[in-house]
C-alpha positions in Angstrom: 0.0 0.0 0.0 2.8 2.1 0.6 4.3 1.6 -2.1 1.5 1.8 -4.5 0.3 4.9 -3.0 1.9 6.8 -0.1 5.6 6.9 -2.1 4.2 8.2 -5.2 1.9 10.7 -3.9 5.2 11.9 -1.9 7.5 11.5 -4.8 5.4 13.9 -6.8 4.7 16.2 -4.6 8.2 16.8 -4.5 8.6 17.3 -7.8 5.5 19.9 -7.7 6.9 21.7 -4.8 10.3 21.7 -4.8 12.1 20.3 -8.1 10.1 21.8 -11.1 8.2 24.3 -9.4 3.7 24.4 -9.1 4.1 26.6 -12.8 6.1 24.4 -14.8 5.1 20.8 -12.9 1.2 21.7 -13.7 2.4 22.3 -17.3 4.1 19.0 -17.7 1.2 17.1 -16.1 -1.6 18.5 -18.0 0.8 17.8 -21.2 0.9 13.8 -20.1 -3.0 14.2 -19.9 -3.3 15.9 -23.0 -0.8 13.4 -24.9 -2.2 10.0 -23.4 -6.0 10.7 -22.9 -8.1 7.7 -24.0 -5.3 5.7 -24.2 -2.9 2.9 -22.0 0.0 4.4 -20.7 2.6 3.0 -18.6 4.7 4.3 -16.4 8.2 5.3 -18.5 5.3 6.4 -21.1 4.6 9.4 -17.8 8.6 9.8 -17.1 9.5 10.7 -20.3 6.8 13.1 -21.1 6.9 14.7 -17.7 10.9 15.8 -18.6 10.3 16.2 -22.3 7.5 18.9 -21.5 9.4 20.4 -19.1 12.7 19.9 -20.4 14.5 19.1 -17.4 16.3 16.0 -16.7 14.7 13.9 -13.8 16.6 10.6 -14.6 18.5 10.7 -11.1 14.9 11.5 -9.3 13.0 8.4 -11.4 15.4 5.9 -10.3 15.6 7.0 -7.1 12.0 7.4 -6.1 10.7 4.6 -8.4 13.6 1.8 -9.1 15.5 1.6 -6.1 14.9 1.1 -1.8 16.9 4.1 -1.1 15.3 6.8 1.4 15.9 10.3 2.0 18.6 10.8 4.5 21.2 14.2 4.3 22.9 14.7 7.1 25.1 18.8 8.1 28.0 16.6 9.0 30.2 19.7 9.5 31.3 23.3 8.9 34.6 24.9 8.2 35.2 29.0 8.5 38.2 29.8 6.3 39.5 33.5 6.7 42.0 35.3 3.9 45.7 35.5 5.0 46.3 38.9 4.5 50.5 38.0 4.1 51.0 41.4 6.3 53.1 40.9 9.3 51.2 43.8 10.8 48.0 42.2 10.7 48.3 38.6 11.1 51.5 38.4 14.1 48.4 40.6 15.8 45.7 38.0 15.1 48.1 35.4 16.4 49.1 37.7 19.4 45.3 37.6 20.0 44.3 34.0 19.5 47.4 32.9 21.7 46.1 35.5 25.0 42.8 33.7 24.1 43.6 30.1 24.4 42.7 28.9 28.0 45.9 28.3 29.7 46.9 24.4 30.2 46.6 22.7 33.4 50.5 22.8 33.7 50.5 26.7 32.9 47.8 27.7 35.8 50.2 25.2 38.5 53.2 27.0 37.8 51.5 30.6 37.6 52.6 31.3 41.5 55.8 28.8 41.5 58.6 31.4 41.8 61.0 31.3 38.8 65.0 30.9 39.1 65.2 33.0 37.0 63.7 36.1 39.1 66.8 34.9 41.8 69.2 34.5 39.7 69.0 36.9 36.8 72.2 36.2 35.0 70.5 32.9 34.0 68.4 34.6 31.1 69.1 34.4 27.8 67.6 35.5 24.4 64.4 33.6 24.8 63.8 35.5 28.1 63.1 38.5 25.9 62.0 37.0 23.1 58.4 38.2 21.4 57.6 35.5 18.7 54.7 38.2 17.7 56.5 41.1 17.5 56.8 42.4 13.5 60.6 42.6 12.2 61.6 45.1 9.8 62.8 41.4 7.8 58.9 40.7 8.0 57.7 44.0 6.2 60.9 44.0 3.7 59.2 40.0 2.8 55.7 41.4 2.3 56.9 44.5 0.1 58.8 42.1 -2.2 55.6 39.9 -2.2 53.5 42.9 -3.0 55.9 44.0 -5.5 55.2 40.4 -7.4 51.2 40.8 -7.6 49.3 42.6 -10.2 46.4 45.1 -8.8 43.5 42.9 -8.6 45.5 40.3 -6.9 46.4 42.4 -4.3 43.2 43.7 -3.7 42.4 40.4 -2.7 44.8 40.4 -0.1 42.5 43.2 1.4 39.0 41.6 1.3 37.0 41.5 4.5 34.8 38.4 3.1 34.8 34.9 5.0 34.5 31.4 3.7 32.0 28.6 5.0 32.7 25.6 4.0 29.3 23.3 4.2 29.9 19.4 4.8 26.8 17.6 3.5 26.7 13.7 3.8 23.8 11.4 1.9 22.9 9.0 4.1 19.8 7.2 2.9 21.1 6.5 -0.9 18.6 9.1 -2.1 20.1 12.2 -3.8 18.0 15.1 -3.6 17.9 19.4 -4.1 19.9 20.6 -0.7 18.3 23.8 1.1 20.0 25.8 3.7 18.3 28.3 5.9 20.9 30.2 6.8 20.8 33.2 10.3 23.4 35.4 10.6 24.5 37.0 14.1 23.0 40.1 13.1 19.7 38.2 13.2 18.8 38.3 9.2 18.3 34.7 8.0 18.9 33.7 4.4 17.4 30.7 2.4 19.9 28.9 -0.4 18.2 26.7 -2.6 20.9 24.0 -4.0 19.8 21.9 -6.8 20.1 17.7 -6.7 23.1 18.1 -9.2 25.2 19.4 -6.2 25.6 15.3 -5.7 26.7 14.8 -9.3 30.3 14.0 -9.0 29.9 12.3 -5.5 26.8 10.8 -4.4 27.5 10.4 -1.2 29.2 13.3 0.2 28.9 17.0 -1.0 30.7 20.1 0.3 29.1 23.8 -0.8 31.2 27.2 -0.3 29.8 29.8 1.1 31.0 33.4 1.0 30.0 36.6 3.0 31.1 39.3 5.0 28.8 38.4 7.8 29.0 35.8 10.6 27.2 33.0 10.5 25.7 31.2 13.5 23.3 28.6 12.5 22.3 26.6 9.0 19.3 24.0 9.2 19.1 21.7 6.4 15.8 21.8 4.9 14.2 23.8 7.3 10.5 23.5 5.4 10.5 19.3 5.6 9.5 19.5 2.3 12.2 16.6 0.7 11.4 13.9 3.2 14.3 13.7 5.1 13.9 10.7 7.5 16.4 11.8 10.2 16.2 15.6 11.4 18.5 15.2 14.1 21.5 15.6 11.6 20.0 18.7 9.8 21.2 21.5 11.9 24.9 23.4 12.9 25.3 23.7 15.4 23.5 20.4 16.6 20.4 20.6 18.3 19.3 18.6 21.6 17.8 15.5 20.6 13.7 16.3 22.0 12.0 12.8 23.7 10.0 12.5 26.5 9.9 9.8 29.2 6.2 8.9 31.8 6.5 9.1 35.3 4.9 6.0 36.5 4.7 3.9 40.1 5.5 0.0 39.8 3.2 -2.1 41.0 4.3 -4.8 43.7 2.8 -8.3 43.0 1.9 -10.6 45.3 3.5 -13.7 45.8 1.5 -17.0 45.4 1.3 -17.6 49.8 -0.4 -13.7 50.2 -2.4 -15.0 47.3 -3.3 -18.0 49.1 -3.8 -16.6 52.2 -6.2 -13.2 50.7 -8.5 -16.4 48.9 -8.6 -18.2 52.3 -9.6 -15.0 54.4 -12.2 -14.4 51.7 -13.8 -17.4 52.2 -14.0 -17.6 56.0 -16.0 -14.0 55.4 -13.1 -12.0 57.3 -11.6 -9.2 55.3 
């Protein structure tokens, strides 16, 4: 019964909704009608009118939906944020400066923060490392990135100097069943964006996928089709960062049974009349 009815009606209104589009899927349709009316047609007689009226190719959606077990199953496995290295001592000996005071110290580091040093005893046991600033910019360092600079053409080093970030979207197909990706992407200044990806993302690799995003805003959440409108049978993969997995558990008192002697003993003082 499923598969007779339930799958199909699904399968197509996939294709209305999200594939083709209501327009050019209610085209297509009333072109089989109009082609076959009065007359026995079989099933590959529907696929192939359905893509030559619309003239899209649906091979990878017929066999999937129609000649195979597969099921819908994409999973956000991961996602990478890629910044431009600028190649200025200036700028990125800062950044590093500022993601090393970041780091939380190590267990080791926070012990020996009030252990007194031998060296504040006995100064003359300091050497060049003492003093040393691995951050600090050396003349040697802006002499390199002139002579790189000197090397690039215009353009090229105005990219140096773009602000833009790169997200790089990990998208794994679980189920077998390929299908159009959509993001639903919020920003930390609240806007939300919605990417529709067509099926031929999987083209090359149909089982793992990665899409680059770029944009000079941060982003702080994606959900994977955020509408449920390609039948994804696992949601708890479709969102970055992961979501709590929602159940709920009854609250409920066991009930201590009797053994067969209190059995035996309740039957006896029911028949004697005592209670």
């Amino acid at each position: 019964g499923n598969n007779a009815y339930a799958k199909p009606a699904t399968a197509l209104n996939i294709l209305r909704e999200t594939i083709l589009g209501r327009e050019l899927f209610d085209y297509a349709f009333k072109e089989y009608a109009r082609r076959w009316r009065f007359k026995h047609p079989m099933p590959a007689d529907f696929f192939r009118t359905m893509e030559d009226a619309s003239g899209i190719d649906l091979d990878w959606f017929w066999r999937g939906w129609f000649y195979s077990t597969d099921h819908v199953d994409i999973a956000l496995t991961g996602v990478y944020l890629y910044t431009l290295d600028t190649k200025d001592p200036d700028i990125e000996k800062a950044r590093e400066r500022r993601e090393h005071d970041e780091a939380p110290p190590s267990l080791t580091e926070e012990r020996n923060r009030d252990v007194p040093k031998l060296v504040d005893r006995f100064p003359e046991l300091k050497d060049f490392y003492n003093s040393y600033d691995r951050y600090a910019v050396t003349a040697e360092d802006r002499e390199t990135f002139e002579k790189l600079l000197g090397e690039l053409e215009t353009d090229e080093q105005a990219l140096l100097k773009t602000d833009l970030t790169f997200y790089v979207v990990e998208l794994e197909n679980r189920g077998g069943l390929v299908m159009p990706v959509i993001l639903q992407i919020t920003y930390a200044d609240g806007a939300e964006e919605e990417l529709r990806i067509p099926a031929e993302i999987w083209r090359h690799d149909p089982d793992k996928a990665l899409k680059l995003l770029v944009t000079d805003r941060e982003i702080t959440s994606i959900v994977l089709d955020p509408h449920l409108e390609t039948a994804d049978s696992d949601l708890d993969n479709n969102a970055w960062p992961p979501k709590p997995i929602r159940t709920r558990f009854e609250l409920f008192k066991d009930k201590q049974e009797k053994n067969p002697m209190q059995r035996a003993k309740d039957a006896a003082g029911k028949g004697s009349g005592k209670r």
